[in-house]
N, C-alpha and C positions, 0 to 999 in steps of 0.2 A: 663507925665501921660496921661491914655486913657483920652479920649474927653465921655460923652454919647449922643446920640442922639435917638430921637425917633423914632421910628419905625412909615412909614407911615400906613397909614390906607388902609384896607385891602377893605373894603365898597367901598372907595370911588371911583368912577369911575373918574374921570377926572384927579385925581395923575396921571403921569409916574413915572415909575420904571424901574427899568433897564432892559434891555433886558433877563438877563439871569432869572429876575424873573419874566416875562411876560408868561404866557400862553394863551395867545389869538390870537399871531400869530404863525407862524413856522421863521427857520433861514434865513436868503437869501440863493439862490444856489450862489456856489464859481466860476462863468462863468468863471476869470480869471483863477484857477486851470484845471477846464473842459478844457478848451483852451488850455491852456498849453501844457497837457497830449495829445492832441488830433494832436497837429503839433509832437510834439517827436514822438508819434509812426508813422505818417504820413513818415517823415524823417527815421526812422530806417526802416521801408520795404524797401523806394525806396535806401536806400542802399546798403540791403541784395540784392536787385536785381539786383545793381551794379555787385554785386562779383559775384554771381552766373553766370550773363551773360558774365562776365570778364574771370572766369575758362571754359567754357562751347564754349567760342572762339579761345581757345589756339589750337595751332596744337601738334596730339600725339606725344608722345619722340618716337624719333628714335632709335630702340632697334636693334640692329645687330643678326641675329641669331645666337647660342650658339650650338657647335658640342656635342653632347652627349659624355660621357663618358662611356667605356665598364669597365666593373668590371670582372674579370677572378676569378673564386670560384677556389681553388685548394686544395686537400684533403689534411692535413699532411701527413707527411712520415711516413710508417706504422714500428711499431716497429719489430725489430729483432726476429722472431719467438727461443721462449726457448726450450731445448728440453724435451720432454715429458718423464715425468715417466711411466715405468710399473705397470699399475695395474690390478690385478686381475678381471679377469672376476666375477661374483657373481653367485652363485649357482641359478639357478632359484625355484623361490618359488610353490610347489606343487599347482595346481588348485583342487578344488571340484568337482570332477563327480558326476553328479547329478543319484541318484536311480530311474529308468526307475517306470514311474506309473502302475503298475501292469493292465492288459486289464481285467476289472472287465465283460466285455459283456460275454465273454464264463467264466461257474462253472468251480473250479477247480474239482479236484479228489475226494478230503477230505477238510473239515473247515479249511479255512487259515486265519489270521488275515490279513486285508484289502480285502477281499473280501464278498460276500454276503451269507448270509445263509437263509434256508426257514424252520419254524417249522416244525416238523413232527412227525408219529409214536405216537400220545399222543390219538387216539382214540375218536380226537373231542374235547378231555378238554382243551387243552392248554397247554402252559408251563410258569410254574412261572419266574418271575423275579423278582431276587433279588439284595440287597445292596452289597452282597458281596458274595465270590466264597465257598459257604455251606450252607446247607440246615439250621442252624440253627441264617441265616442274616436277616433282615428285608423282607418279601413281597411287591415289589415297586409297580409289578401290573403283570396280568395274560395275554401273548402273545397269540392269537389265533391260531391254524393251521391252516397257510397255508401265516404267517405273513413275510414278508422276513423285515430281519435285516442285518445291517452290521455290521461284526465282528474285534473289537479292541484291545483286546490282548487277553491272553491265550496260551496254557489249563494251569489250574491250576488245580490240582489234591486233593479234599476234600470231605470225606462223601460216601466215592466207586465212586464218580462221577468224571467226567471232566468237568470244569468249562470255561467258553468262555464267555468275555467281549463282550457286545455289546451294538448298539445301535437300536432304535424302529425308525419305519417312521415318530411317531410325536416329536422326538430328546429326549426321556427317553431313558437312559443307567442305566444298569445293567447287572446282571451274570445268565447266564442262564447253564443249565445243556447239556452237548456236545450230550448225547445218543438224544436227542429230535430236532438236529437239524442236516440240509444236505444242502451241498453245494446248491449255486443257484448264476444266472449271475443277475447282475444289471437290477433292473427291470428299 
């Protein structure tokens, strides 16, 4: 069975107690351990320096030189040409000629679609433009004499008139009536 015993007194100063429950001083240094440690690594340099000066005294191996060797590339052997089929040449495929741009600088004879026309003959009023190719289309706006326009399809034949698609200089299109206008070159 345990034993009990009393606990020394905490006060009192002149008790010892064991080391591990002293705080008044610190532990010893372990000089023996120190020491110890201190020859071992001592000894393990000056033996690394052993080896290193041991390899580092050797004389180089004698290597005989070695004659290169050539390597020859050589194509395989080409296969037996088969002989060829006839085949028909292929029709060739039609190109697109392109439509020459009409030389808008010189008038034609008479109002041709892509070329320019100049109002005329209206006595100063003008000519109407409208939505569509007869007098009874929308009024889009009134061309002045003397307006040139370019002209985009036509004639179209309504109202006793001939009718001519066009376009204005500030890019309004509509139908203007053929008697009121006359060829004219690209201003």
């Amino acid at each position: 069975m345990a034993r009990y015993e009393i606990p020394p007194d905490p006060r009192d100063p002149n008790e010892k107690r064991p080391r591990r429950m002293r705080r008044d001083s610190q532990d010893p240094i372990p000089w023996k351990y120190l020491g110890m440690g201190l020859v071992v690594t001592v000894v393990g340099i000056v033996i690394a320096l052993a080896i290193v000066r041991a390899l580092l005294a050797r004389p180089p191996l004698n290597v005989s030189p070695v004659e290169p060797t050539i390597i020859v590339l050589t194509a395989p052997p080409s296969p037996i040409p088969s002989p060829t089929r006839n085949i028909t040449t292929p029709t060739p495929i039609p190109t697109f000629t392109p439509v020459p741009t009409p030389d808008t600088a010189v008038a034609p004879e008479e109002v041709t679609v892509g070329y320019y026309a100049v109002v005329a003959n209206t006595d100063g009023v003008g000519v109407s433009v409208r939505g569509g190719p007869s007098t009874s289309n929308t009024l889009i706006t009134v061309a002045d004499e003397g307006s040139i326009m370019l002209v985009l399809d036509g004639p179209e034949s309504a109202n006793t008139f001939l009718w001519w698609q066009v376009r204005l200089e500030d890019g309004t299109e509509g139908w203007v009536a053929g008697q009121f206008l006359e060829p004219a070159a690209k201003p």
